[in-house]
N, C-alpha and C positions, 0 to 999 in steps of 0.2 A: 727148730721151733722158736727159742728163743733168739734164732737172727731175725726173726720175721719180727719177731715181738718189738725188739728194741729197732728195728727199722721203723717200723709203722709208727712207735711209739715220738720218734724224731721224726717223721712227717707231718704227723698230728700237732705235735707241737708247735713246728717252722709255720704250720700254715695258721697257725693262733697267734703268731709272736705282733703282727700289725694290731692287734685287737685288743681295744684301749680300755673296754670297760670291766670292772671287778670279775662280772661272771664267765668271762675270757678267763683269766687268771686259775677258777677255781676247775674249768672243764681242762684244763695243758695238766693238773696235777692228778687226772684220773687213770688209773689201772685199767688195763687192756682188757680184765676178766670181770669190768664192772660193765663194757659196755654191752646194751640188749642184742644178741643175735649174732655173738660171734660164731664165727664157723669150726667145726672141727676140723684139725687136718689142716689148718690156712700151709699154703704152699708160698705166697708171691704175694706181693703188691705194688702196685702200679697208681698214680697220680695223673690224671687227667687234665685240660687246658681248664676245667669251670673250678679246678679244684677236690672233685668228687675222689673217694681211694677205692680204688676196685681190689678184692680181693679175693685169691683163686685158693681153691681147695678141695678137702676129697669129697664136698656135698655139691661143690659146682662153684657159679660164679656172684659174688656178692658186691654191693655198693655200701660205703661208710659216706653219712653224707655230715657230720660232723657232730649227731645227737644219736645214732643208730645204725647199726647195719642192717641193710635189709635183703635177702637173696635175691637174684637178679633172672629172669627169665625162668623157662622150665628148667628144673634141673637137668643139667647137661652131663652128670659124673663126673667121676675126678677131676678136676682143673692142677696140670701143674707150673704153667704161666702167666701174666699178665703183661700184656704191650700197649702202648698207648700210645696215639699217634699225635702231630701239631695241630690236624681239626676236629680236637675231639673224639677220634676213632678209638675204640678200646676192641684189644683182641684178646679170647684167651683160649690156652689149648693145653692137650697131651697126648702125647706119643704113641697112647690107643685109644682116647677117648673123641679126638679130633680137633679142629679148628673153629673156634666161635665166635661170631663177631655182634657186640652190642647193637642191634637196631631198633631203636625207640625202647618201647618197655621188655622186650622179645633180647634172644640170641639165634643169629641166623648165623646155619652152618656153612662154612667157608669150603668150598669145594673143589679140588684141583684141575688140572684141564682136560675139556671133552666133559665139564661135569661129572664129575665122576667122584664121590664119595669116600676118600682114602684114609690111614688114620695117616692123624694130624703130623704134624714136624716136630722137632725136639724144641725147638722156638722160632718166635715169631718177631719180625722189628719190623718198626717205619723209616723209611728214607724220605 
């Protein structure tokens, strides 16, 4: 838990360090348990092309869009991945709960061939 902490915590950061004005400054020095709507369980997190931090965990899949987190889709259960692709694509998954992929405001479940419903992979990448 604390890898996730201090990862996320240097994401958040890096992506404030261009940002010039004071109230930049005082949102890089905020504690991870000040921000609204953390998830229990956070497992992973991942950074997207707009900047967004997806974050996966045992309530499902959440967005940090730089002032709050907010859960993402229906709950899907445990999440213990997050992938993110060069077009913006975000996937997240686990090993019984399955494959999910961001589509618009929804998670649409990623299903393997012949359609067919299977649990998820251990992980998930883009090429």
């Amino acid at each position: 838990m604390r890898r996730f902490i201090l990862i996320l915590s240097i994401l958040i950061g890096s992506s404030w360090l261009g940002a010039r004005d004071a109230g930049a400054a005082g949102r890089m020095g905020r504690h991870m348990e000040d921000i609204p709507g953390m998830p229990v369980g956070m497992t992973d997190v991942g950074q997207d092309t707009t900047g967004y931090l997806w974050l996966s965990s045992s309530e499902g899949l959440s967005r940090y869009d730089g002032f709050e987190i907010r859960p993402w889709g229906e709950v899907a259960g445990r999440l213990t991945y997050v992938e993110t692709g060069p077009q913006g694509q975000v996937l997240a998954g686990d090993d019984r709960t399955g494959l999910y992929e961001v589509d618009g405001p929804a998670l649409r479940r990623v299903k393997g061939p012949g359609s067919v419903a299977r649990p998820g992979p251990l992980h998930a990448i883009y090429d």
